[in-house]
N, C-alpha and C positions, 0 to 999 in steps of 0.2 A: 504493500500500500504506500502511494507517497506522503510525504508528509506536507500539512498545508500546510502553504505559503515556501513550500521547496521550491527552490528555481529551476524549472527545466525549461532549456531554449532550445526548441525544434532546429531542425539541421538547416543548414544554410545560414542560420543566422549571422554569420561573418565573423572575424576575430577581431574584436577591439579593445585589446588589451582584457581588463577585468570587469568589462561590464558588456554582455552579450546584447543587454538592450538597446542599448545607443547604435549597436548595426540594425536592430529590428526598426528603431525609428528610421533607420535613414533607409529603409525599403520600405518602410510606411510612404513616407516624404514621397515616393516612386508611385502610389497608390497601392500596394503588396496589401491585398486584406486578408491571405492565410499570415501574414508577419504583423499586422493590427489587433486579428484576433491571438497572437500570441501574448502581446504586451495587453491586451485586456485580462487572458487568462491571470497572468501574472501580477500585474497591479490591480485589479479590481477591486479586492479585500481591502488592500490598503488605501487607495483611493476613496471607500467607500467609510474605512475607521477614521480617515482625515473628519472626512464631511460629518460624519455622526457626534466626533466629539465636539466637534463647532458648534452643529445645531442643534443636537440635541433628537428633533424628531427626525423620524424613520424617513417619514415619504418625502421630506426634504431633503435630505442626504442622499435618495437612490437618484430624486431628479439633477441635484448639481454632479452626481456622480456620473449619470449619460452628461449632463454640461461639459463635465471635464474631457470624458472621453472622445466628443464631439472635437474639442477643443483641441484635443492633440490630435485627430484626424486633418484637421486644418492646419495646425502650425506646427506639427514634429519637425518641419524640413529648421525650422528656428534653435532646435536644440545643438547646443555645443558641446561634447563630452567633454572642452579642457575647462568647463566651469564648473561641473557636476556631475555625479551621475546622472542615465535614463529616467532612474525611480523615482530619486529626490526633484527630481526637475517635474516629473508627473504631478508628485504630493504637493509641492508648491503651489501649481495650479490648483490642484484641491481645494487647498487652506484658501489661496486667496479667493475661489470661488464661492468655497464657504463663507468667508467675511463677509464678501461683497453681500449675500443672501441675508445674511444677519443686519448687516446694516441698511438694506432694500424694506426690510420689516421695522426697522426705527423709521426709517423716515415714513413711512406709512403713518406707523403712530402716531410721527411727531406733528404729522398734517392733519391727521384728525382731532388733536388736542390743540392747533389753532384754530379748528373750524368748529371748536369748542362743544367738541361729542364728546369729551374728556373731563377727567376735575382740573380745576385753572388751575391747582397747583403741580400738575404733572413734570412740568421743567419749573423749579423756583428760582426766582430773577438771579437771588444770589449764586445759585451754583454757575453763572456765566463767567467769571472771575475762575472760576473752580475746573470749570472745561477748557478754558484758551490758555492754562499752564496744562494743563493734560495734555491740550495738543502740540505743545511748543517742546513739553518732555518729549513725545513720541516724533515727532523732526528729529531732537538732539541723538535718541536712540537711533532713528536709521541713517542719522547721518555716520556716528560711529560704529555700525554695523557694517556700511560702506567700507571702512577700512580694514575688514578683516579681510586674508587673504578668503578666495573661494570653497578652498575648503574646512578651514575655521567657521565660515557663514552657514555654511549649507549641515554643518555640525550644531550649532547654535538653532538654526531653526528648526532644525527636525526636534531635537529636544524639548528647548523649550516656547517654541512657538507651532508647532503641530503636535505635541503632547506622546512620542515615543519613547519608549527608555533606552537606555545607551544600547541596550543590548539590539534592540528592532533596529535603531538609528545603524549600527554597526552593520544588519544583515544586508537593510536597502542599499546601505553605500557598497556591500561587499567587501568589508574592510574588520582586520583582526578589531575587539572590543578597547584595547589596548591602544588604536588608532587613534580611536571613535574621542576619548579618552584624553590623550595628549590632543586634542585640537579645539576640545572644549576647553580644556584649563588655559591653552595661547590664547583661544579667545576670548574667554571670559576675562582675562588678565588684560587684555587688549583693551576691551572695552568698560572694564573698569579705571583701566587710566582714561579716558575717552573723556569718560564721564565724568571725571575727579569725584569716583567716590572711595572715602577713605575706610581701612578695615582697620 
């Protein structure tokens, strides 16, 4: 029996280095959909645990989940293997697709609680003060995110902004745990000086 979420890359898949996917994409990019439906087989689950732990509900997560997969149907020829892996570069689209969903549903709300189907207190005046330094933190965070090298970043985001443990973060990259490991602590260190916070 295989084990799920075991990698198995049907043949022809090309040799590129240690990540088999990144030749599946670029015979996607070709339109190859026996090589589409391989990277579907393959990322699905996870593209699909991205989406669930964002949103939370079921039938949101399966919809941005065809989202995404639509998504790399259209722009796989975009991927670069010297930025990332195949996976990680999938799950990115995930997450952002997931946010994008979650934040699609505030402003929903937010439009309803000016058109005052809402309690008026739903946003209160004071927390505006309290939002545009939340947004000015999350600038200063992506701007020092910026300077991690790529795979320091794509270490960082899988952890802690798609919500993996080192050890998943390790499988998707194909990379010893140990890797995974030494690239969060350079980055973490990276962008703690970034941020001048002190320990």
């Amino acid at each position: 029996m295989e084990r799920a979420g075991a990698h198995r890359v049907p043949e022809g898949a090309g040799d590129h280095g240690e990540d088999p996917l990144s030749g599946l994409l670029q015979r996607v990019a070709l339109g190859d959909l026996t090589a589409f439906e391989a990277v579907y087989r393959e990322l699905s689950g996870a593209v699909f645990g991205v989406a669930r732990r964002v949103l939370v509900d079921t039938a949101q997560a399966e919809e941005v989940c065809q989202e995404v997969f639509l998504e790399v149907w259209r722009t796989c020829s975009r991927h670069d293997p010297l930025l990332g892996s195949a996976a990680a570069w999938v799950c990115t689209i995930a997450h952002r697709r997931a946010v994008d969903r979650v934040r699609s549903e505030q402003a929903a709300s937010d439009r309803l609680s000016a058109a005052g189907r809402l309690e008026p207190e739903a946003t209160p005046h004071d927390a505006v003060p309290e939002q545009v330094e939340y947004r000015l933190e999350q600038e200063k965070v992506r701007r020092c995110l910026r300077r991690l090298t790529g795979q320091q970043r794509e270490a960082v985001r899988l952890t802690y902004y798609s919500g993996y443990t080192q050890r998943q973060a390790a499988d998707l990259l194909r990379v010893p745990l140990t890797t995974v490991k030494g690239r969060l602590r350079d980055g973490l260190i990276k962008l703690r000086d970034c941020l001048g916070v002190t320990v």
